[in-house]
Each structure stands twice: as structure tokens, then as C-alpha cells.
Backbone atoms as SQL, in Angstrom:
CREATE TABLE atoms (id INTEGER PRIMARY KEY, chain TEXT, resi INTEGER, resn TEXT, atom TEXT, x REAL, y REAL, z REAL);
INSERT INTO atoms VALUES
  (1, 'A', 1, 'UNK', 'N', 97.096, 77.048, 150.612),
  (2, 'A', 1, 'UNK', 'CA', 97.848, 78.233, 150.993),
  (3, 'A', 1, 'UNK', 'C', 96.904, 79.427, 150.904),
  (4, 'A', 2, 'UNK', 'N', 97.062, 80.287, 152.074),
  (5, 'A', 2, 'UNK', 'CA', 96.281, 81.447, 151.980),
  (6, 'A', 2, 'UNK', 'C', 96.586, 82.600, 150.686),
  (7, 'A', 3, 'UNK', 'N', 95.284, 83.365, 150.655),
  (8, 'A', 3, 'UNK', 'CA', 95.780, 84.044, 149.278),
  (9, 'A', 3, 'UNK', 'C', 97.179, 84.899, 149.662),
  (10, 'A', 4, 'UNK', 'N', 96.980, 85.884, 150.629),
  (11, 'A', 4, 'UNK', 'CA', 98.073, 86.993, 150.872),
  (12, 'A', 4, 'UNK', 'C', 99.237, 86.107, 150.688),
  (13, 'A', 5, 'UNK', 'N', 99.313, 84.725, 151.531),
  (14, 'A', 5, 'UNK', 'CA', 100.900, 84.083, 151.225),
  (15, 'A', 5, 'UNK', 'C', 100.993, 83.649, 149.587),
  (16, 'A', 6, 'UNK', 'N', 100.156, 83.320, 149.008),
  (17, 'A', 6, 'UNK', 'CA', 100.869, 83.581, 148.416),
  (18, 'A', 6, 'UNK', 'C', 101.529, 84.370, 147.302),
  (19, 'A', 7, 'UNK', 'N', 100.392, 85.731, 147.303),
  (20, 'A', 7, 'UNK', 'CA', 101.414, 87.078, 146.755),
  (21, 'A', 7, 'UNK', 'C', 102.705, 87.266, 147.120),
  (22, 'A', 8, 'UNK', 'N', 102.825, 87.424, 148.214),
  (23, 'A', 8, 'UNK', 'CA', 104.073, 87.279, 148.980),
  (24, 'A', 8, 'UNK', 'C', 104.802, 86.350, 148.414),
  (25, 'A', 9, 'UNK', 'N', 104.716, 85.083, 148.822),
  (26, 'A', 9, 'UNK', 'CA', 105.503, 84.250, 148.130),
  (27, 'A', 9, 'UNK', 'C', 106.115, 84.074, 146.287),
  (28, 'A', 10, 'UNK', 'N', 104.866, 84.221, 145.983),
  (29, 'A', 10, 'UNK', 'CA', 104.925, 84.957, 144.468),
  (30, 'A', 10, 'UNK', 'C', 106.326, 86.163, 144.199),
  (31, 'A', 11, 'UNK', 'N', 105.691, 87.459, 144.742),
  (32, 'A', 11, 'UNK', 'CA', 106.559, 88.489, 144.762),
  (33, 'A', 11, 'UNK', 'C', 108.259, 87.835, 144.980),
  (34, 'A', 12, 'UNK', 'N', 108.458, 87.191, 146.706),
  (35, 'A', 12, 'UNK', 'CA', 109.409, 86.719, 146.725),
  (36, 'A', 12, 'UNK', 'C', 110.221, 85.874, 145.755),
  (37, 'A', 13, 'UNK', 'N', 109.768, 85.100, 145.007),
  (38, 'A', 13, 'UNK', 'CA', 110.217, 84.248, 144.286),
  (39, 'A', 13, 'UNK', 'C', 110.621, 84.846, 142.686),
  (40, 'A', 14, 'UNK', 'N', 109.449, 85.787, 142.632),
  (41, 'A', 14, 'UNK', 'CA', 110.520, 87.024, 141.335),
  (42, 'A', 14, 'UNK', 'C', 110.998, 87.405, 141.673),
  (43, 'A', 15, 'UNK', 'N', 111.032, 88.283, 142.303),
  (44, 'A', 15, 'UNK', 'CA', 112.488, 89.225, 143.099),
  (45, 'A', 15, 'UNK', 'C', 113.720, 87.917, 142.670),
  (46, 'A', 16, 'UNK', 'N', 113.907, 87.372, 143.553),
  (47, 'A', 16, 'UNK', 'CA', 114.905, 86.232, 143.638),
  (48, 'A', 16, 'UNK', 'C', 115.168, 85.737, 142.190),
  (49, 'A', 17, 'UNK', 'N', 114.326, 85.578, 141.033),
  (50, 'A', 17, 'UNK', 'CA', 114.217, 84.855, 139.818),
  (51, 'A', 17, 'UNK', 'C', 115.105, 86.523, 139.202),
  (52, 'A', 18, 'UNK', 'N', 114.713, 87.848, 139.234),
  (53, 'A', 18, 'UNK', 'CA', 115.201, 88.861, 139.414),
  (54, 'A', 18, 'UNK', 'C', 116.787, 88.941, 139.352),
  (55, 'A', 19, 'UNK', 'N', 117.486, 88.615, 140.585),
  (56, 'A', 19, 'UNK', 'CA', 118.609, 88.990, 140.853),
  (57, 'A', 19, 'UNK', 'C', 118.788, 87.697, 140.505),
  (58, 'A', 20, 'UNK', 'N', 118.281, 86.467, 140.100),
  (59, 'A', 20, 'UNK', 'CA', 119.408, 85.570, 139.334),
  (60, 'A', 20, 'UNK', 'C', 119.494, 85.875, 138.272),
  (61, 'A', 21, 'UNK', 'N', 118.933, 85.834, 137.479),
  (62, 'A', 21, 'UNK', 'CA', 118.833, 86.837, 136.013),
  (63, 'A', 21, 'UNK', 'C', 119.766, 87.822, 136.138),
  (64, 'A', 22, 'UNK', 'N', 120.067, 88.700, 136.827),
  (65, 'A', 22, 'UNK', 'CA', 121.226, 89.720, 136.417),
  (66, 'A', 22, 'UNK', 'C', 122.460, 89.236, 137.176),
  (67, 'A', 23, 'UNK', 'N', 122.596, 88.646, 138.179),
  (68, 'A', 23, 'UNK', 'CA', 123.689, 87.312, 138.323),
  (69, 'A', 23, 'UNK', 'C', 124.581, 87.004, 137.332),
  (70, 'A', 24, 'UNK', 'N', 123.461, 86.264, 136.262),
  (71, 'A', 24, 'UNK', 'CA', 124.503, 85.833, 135.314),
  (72, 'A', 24, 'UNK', 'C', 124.458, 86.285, 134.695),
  (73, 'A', 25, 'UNK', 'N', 123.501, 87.562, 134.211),
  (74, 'A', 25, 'UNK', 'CA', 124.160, 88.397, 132.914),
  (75, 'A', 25, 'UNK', 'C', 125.248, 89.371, 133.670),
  (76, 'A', 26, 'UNK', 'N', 125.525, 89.270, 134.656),
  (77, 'A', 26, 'UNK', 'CA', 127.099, 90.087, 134.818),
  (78, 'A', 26, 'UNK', 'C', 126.884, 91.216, 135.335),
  (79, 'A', 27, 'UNK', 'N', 125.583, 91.400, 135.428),
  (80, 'A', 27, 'UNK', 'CA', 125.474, 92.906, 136.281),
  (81, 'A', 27, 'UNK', 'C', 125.766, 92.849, 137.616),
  (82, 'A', 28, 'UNK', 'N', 125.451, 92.011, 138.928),
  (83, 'A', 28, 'UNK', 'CA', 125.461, 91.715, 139.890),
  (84, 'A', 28, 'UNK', 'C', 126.710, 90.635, 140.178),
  (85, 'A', 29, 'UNK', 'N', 127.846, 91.130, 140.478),
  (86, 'A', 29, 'UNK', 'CA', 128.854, 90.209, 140.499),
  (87, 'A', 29, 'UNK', 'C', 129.454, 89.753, 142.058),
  (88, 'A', 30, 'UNK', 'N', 130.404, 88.859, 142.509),
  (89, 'A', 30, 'UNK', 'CA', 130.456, 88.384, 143.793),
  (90, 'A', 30, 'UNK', 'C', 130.143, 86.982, 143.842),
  (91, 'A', 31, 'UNK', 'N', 129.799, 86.211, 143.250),
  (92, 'A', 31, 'UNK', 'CA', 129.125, 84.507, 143.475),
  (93, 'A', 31, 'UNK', 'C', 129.618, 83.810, 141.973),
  (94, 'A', 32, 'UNK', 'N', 129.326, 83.134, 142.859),
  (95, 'A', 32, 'UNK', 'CA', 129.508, 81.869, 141.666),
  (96, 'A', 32, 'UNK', 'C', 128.577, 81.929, 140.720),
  (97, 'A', 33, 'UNK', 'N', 127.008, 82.526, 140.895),
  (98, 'A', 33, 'UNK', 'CA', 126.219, 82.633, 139.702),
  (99, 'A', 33, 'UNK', 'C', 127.285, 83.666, 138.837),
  (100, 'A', 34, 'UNK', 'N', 127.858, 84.615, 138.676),
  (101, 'A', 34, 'UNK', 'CA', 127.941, 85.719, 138.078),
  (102, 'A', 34, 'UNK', 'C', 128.222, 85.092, 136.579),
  (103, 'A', 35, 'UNK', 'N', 127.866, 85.891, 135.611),
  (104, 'A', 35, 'UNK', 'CA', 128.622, 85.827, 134.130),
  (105, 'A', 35, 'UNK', 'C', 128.290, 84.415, 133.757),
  (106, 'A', 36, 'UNK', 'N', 127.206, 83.301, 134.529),
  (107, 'A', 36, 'UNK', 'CA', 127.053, 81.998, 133.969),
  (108, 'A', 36, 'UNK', 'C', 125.356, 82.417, 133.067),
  (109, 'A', 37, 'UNK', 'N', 125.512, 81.462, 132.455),
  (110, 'A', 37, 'UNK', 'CA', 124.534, 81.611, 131.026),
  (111, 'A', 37, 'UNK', 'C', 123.572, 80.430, 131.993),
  (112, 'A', 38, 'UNK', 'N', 123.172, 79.821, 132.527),
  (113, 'A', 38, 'UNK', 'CA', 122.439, 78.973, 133.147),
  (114, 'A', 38, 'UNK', 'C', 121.460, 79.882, 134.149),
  (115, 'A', 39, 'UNK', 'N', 122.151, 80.879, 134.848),
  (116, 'A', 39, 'UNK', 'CA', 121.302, 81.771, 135.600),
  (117, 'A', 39, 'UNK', 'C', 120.955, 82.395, 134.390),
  (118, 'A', 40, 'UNK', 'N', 121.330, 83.030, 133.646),
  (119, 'A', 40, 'UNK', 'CA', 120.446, 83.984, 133.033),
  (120, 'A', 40, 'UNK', 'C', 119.365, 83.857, 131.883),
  (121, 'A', 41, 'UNK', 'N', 119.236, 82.300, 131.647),
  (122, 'A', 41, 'UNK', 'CA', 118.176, 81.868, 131.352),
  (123, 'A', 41, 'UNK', 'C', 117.197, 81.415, 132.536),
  (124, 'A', 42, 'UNK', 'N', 117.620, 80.813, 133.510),
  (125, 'A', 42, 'UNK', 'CA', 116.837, 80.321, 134.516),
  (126, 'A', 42, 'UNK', 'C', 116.118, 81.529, 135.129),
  (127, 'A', 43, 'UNK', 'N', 116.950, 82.330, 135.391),
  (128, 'A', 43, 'UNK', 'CA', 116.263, 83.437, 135.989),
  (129, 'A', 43, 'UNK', 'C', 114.723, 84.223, 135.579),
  (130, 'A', 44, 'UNK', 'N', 115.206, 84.385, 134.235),
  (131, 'A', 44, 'UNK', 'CA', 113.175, 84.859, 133.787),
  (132, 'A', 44, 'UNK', 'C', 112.486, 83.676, 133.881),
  (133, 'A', 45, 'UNK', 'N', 112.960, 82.694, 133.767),
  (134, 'A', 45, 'UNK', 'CA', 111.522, 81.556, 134.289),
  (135, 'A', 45, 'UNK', 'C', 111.231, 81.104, 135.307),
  (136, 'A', 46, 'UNK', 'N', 112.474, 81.786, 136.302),
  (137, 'A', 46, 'UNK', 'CA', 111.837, 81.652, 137.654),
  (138, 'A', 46, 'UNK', 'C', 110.751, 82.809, 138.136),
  (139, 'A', 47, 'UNK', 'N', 111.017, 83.982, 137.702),
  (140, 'A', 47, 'UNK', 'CA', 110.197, 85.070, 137.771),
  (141, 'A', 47, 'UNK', 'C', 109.364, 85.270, 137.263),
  (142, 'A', 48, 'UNK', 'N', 108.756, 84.646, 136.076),
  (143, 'A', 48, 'UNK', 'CA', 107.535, 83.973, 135.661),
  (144, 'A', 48, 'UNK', 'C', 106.580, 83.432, 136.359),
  (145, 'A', 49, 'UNK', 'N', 107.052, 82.059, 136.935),
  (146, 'A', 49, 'UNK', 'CA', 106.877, 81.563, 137.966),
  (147, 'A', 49, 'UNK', 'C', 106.291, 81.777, 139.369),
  (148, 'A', 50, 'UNK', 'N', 106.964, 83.244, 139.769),
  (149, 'A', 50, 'UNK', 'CA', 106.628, 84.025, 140.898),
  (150, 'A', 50, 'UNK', 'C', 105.815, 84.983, 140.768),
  (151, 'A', 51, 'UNK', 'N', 105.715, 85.369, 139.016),
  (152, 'A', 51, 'UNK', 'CA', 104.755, 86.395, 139.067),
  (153, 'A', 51, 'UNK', 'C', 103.115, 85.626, 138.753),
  (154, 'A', 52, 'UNK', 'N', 103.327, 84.511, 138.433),
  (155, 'A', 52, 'UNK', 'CA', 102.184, 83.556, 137.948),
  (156, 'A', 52, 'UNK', 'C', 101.464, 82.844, 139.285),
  (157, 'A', 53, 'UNK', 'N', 102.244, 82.685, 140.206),
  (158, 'A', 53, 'UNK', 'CA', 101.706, 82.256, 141.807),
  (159, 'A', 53, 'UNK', 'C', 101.154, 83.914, 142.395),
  (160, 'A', 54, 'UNK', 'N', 101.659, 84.650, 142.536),
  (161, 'A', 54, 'UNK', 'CA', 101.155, 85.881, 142.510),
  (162, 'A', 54, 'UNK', 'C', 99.673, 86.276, 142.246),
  (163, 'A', 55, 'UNK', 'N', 99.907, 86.170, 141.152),
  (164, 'A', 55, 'UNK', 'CA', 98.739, 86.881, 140.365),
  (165, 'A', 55, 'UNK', 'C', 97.268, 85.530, 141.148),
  (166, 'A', 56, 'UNK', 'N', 97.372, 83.883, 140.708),
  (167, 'A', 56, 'UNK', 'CA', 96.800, 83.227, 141.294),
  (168, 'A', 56, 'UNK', 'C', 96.501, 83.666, 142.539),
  (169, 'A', 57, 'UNK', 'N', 97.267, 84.334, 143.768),
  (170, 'A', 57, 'UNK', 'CA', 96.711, 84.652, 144.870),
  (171, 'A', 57, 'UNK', 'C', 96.119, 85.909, 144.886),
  (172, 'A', 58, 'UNK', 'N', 96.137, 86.969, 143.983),
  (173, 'A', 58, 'UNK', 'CA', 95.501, 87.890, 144.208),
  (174, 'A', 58, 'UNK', 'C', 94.047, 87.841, 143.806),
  (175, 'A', 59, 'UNK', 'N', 93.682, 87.001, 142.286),
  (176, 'A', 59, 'UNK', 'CA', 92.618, 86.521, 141.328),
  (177, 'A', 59, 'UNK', 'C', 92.144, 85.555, 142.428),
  (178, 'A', 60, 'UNK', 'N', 92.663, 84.834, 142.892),
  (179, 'A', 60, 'UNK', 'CA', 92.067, 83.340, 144.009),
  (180, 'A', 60, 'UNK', 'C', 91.479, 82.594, 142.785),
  (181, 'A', 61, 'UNK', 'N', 90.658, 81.424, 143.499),
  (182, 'A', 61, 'UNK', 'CA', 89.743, 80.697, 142.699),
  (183, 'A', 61, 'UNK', 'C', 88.794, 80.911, 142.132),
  (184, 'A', 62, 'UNK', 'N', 88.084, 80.920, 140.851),
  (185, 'A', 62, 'UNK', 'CA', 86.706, 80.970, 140.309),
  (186, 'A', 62, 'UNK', 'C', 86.007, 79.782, 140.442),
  (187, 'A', 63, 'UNK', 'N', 85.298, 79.638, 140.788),
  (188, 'A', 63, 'UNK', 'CA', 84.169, 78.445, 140.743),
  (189, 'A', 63, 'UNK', 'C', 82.925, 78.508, 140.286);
């Protein structure tokens, strides 16, 4: 994967890890995530996740 995709993709995938996280802590209501304790643990480790692919595409490879 190219680097820019995947900042992008990175970014995208916190954002999203983001609004599941406040999903289920109840801030963001309307869905079936809302007020569940499963999003709002899942959520910071998805945004972890996105900020950790991120950062890999901006750093790239050392060799």
C-alpha cells in the first residue's frame, strides 16, 4: 500500500474508531451502537489502530 493511502486510511479508521467510542458512551445517539459498553471499549482500540497505520505511512519503512 502506498504511503499517502495509508494515512488516509489510518486517519479514516480513527475517525470511525472515534464516533464508535462516543456511540456507546451515549454521546452520539440514533443506532443500535448507542449506550452499549462493547463500542465503547472497542472504539479506542480501533483508533489506535488507525492512528498506528497512520503514523507507519507517514514514517514509511527504515531499512
Amino acid at each position: 500500500m502506498k504511503k499517502p493511502l495509508m494515512v488516509v486510511v489510518g486517519v479514516v479508521v480513527a475517525l470511525l474508531g472515534l464516533l464508535f467510542s462516543l456511540q456507546g458512551a451515549g454521546v452520539i445517539g440514533g443506532s443500535a451502537m448507542s449506550g452499549t459498553t462493547f463500542w465503547t471499549v472497542a472504539g479506542p482500540i480501533i483508533m489506535v489502530i488507525g492512528l498506528v497505520v497512520a503514523a507507519v505511512g507517514v514514517r514509511g519503512r527504515t531499512r
